[in-house]
PDB file with SEQRES, HELIX, SHEET and CRYST1 records, atoms N, CA, C and O in Angstrom:
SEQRES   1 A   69  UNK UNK UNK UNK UNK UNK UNK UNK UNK UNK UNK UNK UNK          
SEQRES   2 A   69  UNK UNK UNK UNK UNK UNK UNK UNK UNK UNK UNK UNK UNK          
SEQRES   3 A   69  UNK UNK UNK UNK UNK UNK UNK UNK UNK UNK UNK UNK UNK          
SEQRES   4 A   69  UNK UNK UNK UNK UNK UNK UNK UNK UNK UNK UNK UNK UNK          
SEQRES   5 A   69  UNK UNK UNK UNK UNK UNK UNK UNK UNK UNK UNK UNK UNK          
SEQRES   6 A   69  UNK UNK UNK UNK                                              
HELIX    1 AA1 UNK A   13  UNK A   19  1                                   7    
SHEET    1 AA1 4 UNK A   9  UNK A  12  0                                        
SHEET    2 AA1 4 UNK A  60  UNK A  67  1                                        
SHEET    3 AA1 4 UNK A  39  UNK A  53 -1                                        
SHEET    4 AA1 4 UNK A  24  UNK A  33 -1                                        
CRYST1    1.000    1.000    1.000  90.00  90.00  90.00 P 1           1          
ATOM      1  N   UNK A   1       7.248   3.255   5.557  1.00  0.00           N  
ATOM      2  CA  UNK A   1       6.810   2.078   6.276  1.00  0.00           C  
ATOM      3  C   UNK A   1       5.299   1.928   6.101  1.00  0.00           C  
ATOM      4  O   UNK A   1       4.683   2.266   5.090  1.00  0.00           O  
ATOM      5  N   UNK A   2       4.690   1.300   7.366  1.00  0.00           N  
ATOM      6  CA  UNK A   2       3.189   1.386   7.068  1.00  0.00           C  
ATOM      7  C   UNK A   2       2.716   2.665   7.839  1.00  0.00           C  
ATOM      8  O   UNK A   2       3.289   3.403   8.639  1.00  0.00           O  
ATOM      9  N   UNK A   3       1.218   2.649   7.197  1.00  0.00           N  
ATOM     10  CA  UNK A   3       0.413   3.878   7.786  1.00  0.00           C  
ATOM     11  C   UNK A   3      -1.295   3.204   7.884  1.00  0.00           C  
ATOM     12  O   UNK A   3      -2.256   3.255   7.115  1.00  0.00           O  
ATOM     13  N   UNK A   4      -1.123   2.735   8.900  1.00  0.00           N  
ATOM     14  CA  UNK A   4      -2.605   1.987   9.571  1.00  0.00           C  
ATOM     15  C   UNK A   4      -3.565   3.138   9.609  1.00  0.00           C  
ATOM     16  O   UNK A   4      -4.727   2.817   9.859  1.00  0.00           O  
ATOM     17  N   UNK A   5      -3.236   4.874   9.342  1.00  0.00           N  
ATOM     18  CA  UNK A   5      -4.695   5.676   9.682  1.00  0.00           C  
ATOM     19  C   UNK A   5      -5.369   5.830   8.614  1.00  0.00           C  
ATOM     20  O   UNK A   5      -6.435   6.439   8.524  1.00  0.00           O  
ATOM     21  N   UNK A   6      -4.513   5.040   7.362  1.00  0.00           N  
ATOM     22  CA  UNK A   6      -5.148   5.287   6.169  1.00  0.00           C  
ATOM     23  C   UNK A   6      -6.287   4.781   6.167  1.00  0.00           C  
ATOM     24  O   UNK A   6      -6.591   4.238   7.229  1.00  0.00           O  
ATOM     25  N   UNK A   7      -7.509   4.739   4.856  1.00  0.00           N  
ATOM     26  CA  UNK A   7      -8.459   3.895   5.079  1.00  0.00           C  
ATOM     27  C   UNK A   7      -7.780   2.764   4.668  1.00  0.00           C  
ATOM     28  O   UNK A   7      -8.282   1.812   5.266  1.00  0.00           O  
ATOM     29  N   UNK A   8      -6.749   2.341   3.833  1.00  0.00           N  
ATOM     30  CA  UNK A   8      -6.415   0.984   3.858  1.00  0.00           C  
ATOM     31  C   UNK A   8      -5.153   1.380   4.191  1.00  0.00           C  
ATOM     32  O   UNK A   8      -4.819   2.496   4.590  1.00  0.00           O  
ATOM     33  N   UNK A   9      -4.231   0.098   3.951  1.00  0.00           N  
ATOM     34  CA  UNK A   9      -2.691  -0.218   4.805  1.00  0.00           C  
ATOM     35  C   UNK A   9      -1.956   0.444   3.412  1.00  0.00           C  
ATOM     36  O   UNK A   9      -2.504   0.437   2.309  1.00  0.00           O  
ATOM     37  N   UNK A  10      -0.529   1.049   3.701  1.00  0.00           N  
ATOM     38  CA  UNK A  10       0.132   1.653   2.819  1.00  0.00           C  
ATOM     39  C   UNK A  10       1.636   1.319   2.671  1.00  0.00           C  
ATOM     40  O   UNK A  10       2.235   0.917   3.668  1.00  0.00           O  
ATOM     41  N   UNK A  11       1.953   1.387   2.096  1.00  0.00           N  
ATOM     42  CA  UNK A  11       3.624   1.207   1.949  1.00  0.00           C  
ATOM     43  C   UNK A  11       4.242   1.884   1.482  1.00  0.00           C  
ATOM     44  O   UNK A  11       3.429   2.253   0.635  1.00  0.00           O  
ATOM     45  N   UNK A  12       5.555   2.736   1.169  1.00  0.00           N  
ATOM     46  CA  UNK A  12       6.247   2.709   0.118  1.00  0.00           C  
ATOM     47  C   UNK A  12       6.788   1.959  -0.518  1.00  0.00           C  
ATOM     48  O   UNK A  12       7.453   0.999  -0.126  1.00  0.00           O  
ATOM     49  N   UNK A  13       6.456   2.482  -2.202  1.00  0.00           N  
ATOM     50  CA  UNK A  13       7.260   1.697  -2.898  1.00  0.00           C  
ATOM     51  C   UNK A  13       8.470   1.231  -2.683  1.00  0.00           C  
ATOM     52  O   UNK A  13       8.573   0.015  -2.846  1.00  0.00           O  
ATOM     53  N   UNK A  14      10.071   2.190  -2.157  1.00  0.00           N  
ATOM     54  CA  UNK A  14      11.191   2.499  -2.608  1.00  0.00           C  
ATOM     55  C   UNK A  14      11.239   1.491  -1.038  1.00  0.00           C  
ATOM     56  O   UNK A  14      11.847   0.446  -1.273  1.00  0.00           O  
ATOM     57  N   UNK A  15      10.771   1.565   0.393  1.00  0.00           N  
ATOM     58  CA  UNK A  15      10.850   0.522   1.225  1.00  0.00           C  
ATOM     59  C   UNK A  15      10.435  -1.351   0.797  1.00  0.00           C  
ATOM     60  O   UNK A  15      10.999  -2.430   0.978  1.00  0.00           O  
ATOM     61  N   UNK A  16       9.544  -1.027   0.358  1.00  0.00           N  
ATOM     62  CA  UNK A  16       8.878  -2.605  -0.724  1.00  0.00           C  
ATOM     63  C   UNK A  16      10.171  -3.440  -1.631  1.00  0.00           C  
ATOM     64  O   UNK A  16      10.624  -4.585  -1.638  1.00  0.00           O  
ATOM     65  N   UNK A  17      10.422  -2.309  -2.277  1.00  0.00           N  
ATOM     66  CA  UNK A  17      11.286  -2.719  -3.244  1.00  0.00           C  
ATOM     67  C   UNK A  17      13.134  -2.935  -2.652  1.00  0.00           C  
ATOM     68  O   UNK A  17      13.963  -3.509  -3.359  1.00  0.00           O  
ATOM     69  N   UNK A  18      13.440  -2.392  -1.377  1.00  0.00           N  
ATOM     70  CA  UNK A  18      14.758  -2.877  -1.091  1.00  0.00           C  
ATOM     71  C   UNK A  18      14.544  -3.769   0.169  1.00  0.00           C  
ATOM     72  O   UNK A  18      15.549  -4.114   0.789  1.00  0.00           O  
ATOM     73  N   UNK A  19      13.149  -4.224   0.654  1.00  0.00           N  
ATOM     74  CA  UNK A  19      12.920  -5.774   1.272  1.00  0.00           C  
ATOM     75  C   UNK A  19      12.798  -6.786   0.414  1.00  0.00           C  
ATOM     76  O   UNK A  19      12.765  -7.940   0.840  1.00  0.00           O  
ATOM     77  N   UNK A  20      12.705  -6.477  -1.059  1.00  0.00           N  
ATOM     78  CA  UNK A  20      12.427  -7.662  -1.822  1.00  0.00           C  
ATOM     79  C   UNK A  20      10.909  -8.110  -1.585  1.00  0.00           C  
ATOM     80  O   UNK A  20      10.731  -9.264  -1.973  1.00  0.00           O  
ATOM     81  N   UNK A  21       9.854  -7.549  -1.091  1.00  0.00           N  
ATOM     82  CA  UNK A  21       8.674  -8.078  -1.332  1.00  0.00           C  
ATOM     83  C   UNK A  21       8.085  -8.433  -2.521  1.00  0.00           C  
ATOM     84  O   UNK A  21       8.642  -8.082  -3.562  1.00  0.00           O  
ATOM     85  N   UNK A  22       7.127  -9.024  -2.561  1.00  0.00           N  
ATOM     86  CA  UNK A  22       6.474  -9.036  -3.857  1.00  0.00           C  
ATOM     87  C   UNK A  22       5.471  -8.166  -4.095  1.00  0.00           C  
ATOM     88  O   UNK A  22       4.644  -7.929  -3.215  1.00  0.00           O  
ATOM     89  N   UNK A  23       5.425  -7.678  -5.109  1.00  0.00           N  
ATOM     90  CA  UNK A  23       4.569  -6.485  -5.070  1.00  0.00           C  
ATOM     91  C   UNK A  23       3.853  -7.127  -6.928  1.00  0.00           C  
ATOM     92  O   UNK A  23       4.476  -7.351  -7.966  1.00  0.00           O  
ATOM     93  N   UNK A  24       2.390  -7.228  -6.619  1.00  0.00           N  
ATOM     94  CA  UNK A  24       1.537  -7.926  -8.097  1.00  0.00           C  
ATOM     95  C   UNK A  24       0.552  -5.916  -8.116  1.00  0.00           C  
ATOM     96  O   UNK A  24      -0.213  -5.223  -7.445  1.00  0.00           O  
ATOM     97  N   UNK A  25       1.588  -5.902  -9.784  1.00  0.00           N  
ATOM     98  CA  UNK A  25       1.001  -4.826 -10.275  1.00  0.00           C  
ATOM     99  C   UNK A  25      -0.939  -4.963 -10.564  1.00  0.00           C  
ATOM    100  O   UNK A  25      -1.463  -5.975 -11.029  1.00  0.00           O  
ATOM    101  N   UNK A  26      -1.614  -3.852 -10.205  1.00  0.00           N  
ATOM    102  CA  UNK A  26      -3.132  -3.952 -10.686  1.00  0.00           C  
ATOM    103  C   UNK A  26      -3.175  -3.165 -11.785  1.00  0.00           C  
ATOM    104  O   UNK A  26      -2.410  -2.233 -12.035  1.00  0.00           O  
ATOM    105  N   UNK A  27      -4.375  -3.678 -12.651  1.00  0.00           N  
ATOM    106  CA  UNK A  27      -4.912  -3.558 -13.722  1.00  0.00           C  
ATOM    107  C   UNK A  27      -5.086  -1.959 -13.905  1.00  0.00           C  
ATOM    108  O   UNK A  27      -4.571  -1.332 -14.831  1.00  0.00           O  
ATOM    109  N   UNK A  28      -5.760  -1.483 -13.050  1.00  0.00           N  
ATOM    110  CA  UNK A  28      -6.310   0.139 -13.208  1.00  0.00           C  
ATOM    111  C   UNK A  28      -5.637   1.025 -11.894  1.00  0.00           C  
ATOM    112  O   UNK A  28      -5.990   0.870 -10.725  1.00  0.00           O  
ATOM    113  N   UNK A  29      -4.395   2.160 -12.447  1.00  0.00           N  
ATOM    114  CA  UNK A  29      -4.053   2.467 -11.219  1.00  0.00           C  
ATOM    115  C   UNK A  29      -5.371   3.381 -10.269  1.00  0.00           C  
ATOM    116  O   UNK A  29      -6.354   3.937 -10.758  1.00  0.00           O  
ATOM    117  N   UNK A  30      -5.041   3.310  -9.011  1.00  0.00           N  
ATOM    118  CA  UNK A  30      -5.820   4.139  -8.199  1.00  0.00           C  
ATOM    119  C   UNK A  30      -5.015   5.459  -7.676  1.00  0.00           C  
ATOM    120  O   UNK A  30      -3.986   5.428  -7.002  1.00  0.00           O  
ATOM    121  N   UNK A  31      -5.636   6.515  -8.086  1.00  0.00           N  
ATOM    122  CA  UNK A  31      -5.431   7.512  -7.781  1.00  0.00           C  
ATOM    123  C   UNK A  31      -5.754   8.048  -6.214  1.00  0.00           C  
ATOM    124  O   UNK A  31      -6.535   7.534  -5.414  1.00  0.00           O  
ATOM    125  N   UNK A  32      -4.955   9.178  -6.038  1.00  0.00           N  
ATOM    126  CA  UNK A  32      -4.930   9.488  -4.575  1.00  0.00           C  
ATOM    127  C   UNK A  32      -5.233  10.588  -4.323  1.00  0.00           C  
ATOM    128  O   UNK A  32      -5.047  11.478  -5.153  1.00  0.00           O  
ATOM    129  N   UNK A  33      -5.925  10.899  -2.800  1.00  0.00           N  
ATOM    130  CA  UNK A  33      -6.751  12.296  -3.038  1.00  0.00           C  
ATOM    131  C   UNK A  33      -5.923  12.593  -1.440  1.00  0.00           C  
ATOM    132  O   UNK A  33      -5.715  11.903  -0.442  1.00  0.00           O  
ATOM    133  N   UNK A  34      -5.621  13.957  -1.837  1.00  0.00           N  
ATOM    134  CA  UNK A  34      -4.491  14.794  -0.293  1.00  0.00           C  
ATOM    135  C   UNK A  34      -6.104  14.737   0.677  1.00  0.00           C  
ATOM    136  O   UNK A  34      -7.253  14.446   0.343  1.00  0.00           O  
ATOM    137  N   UNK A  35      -5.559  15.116   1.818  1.00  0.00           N  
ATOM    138  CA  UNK A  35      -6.204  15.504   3.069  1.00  0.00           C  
ATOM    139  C   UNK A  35      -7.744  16.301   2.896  1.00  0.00           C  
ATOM    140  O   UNK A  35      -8.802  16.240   3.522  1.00  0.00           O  
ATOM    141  N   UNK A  36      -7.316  16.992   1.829  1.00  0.00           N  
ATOM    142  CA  UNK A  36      -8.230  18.171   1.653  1.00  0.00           C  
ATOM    143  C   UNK A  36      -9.314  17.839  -0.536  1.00  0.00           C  
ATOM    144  O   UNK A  36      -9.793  18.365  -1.541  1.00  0.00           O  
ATOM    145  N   UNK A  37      -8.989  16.594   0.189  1.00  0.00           N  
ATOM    146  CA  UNK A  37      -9.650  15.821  -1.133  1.00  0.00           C  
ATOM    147  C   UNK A  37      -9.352  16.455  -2.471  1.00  0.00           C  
ATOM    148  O   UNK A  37     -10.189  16.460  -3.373  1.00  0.00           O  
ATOM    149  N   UNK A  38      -8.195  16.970  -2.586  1.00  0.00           N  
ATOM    150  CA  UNK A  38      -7.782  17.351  -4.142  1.00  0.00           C  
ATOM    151  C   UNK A  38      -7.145  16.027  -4.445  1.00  0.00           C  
ATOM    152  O   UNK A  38      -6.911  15.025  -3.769  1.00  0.00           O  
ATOM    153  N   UNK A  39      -6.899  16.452  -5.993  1.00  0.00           N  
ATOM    154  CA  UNK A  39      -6.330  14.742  -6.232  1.00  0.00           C  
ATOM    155  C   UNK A  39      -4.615  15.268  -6.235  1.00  0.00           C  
ATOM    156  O   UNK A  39      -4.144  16.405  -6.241  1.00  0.00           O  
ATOM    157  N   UNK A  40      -3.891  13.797  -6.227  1.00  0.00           N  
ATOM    158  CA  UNK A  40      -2.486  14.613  -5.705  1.00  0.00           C  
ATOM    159  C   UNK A  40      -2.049  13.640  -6.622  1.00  0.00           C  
ATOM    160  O   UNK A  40      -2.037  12.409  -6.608  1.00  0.00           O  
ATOM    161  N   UNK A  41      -1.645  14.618  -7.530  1.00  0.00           N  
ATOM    162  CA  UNK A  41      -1.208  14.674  -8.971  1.00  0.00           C  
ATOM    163  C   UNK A  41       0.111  13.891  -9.213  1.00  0.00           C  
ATOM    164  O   UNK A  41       0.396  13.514 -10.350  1.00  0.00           O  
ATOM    165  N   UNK A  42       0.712  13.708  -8.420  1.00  0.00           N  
ATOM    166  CA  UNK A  42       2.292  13.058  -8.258  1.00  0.00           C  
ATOM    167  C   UNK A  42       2.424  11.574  -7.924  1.00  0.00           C  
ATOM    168  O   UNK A  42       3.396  10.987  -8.399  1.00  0.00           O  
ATOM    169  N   UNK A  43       1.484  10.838  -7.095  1.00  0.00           N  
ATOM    170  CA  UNK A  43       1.234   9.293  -6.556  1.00  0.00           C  
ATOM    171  C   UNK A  43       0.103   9.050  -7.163  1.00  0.00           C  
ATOM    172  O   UNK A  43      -0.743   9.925  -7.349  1.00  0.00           O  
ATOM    173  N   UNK A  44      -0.012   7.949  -7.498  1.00  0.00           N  
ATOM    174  CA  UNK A  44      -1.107   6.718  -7.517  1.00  0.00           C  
ATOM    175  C   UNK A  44      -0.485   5.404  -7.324  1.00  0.00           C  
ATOM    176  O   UNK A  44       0.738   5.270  -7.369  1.00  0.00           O  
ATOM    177  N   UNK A  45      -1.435   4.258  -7.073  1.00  0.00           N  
ATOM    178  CA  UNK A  45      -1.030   3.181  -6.689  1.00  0.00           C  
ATOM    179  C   UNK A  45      -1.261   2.570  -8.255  1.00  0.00           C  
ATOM    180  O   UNK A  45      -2.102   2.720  -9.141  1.00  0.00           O  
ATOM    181  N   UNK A  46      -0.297   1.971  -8.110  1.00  0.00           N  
ATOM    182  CA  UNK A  46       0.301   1.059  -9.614  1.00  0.00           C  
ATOM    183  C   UNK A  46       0.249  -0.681  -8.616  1.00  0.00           C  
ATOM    184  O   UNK A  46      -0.621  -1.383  -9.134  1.00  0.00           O  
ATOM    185  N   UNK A  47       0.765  -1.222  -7.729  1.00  0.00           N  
ATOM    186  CA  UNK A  47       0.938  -2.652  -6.958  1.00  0.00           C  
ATOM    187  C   UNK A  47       0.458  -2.264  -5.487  1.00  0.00           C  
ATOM    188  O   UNK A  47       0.414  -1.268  -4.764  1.00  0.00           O  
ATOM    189  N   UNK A  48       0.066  -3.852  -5.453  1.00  0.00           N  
ATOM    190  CA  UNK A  48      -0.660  -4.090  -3.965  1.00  0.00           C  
ATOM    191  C   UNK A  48       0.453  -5.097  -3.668  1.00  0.00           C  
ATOM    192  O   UNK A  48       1.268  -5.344  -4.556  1.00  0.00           O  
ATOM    193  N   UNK A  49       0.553  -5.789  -2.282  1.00  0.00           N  
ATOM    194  CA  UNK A  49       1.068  -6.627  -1.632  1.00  0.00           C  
ATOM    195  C   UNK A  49       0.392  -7.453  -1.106  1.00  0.00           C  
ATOM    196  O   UNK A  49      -0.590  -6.860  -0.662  1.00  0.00           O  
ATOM    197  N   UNK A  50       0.322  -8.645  -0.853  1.00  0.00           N  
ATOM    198  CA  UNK A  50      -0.668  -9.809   0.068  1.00  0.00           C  
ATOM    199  C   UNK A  50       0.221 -10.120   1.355  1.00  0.00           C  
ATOM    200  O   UNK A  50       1.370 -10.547   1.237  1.00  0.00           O  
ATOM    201  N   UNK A  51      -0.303  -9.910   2.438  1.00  0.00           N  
ATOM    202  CA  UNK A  51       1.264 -10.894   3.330  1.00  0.00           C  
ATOM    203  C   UNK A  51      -0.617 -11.337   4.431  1.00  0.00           C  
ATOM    204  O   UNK A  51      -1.836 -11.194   4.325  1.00  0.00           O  
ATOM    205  N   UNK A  52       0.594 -11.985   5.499  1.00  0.00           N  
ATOM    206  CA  UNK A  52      -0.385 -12.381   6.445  1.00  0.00           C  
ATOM    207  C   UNK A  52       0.109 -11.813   7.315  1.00  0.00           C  
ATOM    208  O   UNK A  52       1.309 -11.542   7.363  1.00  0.00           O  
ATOM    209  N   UNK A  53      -1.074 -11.407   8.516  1.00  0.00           N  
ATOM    210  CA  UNK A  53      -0.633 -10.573   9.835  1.00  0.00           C  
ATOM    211  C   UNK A  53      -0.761 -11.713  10.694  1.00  0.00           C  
ATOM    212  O   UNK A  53      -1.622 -12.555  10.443  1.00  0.00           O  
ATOM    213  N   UNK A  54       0.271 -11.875  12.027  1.00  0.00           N  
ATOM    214  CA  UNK A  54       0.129 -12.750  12.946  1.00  0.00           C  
ATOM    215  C   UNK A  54      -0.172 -11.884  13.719  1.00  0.00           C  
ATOM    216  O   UNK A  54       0.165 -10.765  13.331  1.00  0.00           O  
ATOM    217  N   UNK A  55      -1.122 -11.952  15.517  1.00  0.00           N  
ATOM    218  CA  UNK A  55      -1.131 -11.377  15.974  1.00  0.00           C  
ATOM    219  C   UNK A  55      -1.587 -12.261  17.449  1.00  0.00           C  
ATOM    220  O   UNK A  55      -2.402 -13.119  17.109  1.00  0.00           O  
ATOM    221  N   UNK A  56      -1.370 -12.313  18.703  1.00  0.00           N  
ATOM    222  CA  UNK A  56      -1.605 -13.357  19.327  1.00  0.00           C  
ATOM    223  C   UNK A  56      -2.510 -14.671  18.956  1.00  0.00           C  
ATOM    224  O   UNK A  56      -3.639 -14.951  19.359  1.00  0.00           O  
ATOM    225  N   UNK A  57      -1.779 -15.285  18.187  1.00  0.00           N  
ATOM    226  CA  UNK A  57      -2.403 -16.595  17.766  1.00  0.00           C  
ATOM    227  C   UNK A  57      -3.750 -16.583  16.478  1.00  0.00           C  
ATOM    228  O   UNK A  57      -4.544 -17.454  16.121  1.00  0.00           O  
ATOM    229  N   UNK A  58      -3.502 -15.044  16.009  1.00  0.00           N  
ATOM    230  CA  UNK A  58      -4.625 -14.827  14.989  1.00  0.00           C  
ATOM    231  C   UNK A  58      -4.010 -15.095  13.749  1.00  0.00           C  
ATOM    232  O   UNK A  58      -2.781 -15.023  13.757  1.00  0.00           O  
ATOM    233  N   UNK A  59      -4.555 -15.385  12.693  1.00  0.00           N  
ATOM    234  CA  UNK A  59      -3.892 -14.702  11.537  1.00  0.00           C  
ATOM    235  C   UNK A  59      -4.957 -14.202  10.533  1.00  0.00           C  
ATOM    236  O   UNK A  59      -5.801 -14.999  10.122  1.00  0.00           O  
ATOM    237  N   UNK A  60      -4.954 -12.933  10.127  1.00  0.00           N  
ATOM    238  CA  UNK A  60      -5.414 -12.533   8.878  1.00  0.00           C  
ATOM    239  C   UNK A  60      -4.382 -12.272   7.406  1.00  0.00           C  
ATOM    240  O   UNK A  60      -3.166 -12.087   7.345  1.00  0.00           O  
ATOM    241  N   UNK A  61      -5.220 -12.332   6.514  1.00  0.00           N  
ATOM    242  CA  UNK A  61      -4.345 -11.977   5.147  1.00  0.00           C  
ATOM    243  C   UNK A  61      -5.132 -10.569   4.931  1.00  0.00           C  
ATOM    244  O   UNK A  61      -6.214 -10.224   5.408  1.00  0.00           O  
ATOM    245  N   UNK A  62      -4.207  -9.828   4.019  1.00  0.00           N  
ATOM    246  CA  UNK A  62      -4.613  -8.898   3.778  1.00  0.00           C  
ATOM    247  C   UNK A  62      -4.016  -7.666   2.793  1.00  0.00           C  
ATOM    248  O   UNK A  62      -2.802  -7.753   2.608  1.00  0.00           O  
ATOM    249  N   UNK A  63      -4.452  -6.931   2.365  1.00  0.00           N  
ATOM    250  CA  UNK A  63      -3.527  -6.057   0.938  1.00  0.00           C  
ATOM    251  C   UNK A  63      -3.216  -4.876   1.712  1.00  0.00           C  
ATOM    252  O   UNK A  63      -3.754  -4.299   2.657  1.00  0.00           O  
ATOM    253  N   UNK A  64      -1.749  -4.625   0.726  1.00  0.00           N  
ATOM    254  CA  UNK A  64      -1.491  -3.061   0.962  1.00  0.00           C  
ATOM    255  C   UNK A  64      -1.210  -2.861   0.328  1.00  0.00           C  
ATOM    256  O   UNK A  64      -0.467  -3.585  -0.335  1.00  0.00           O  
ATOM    257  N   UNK A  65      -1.613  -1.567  -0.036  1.00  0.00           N  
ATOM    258  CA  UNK A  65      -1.714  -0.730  -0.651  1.00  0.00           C  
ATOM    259  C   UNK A  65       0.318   0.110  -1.151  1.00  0.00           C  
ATOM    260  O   UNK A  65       0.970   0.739  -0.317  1.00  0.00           O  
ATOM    261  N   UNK A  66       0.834  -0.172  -2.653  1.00  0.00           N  
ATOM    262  CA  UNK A  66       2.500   0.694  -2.311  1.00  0.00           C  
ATOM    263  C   UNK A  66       2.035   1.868  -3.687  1.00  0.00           C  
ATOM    264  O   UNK A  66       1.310   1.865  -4.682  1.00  0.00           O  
ATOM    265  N   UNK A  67       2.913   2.732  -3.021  1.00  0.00           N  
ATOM    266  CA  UNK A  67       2.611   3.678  -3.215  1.00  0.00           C  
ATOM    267  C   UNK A  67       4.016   4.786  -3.332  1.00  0.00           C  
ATOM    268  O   UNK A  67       4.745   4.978  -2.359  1.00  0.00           O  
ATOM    269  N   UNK A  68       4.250   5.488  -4.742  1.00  0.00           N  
ATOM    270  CA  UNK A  68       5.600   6.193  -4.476  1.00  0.00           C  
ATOM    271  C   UNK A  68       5.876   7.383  -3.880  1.00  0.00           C  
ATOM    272  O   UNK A  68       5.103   8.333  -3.997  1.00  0.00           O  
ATOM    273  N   UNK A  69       6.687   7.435  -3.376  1.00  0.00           N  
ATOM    274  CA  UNK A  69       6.801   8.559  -2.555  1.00  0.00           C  
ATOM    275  C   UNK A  69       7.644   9.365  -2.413  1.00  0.00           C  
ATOM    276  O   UNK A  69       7.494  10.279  -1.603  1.00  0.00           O  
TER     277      UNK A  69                                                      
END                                                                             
């Protein structure tokens, strides 16, 4: 699902992909660094997502970040 403690918003891929979202692949994947700032050799981000957040009468747009897992 999501994970708001990230520094940005996250997804899984394998959740992304059986809602049918749209997911627009980026140019250069971004690599991912564990807890303990090693790089974690198994994920990087390959697609972002755009949606809009409603939230009492607000709305922002905004990316997240999918990611396999």
């Amino acid at each position: 699902m999501l994970d708001g403690r990230a520094i940005k918003l996250v997804i899984s891929f394998e959740f992304a992909r059986k809602q049918e979202f749209k997911l627009n692949k980026i140019e250069r994947p971004i690599y991912v660094r564990n807890i303990d700032s090693t790089s974690n050799k198994k994920k990087q981000i390959e697609y972002i997502m755009e949606i809009n957040i409603f939230y009492k009468g607000h709305r922002e747009r905004t990316e997240i970040n999918v990611i396999e897992g």
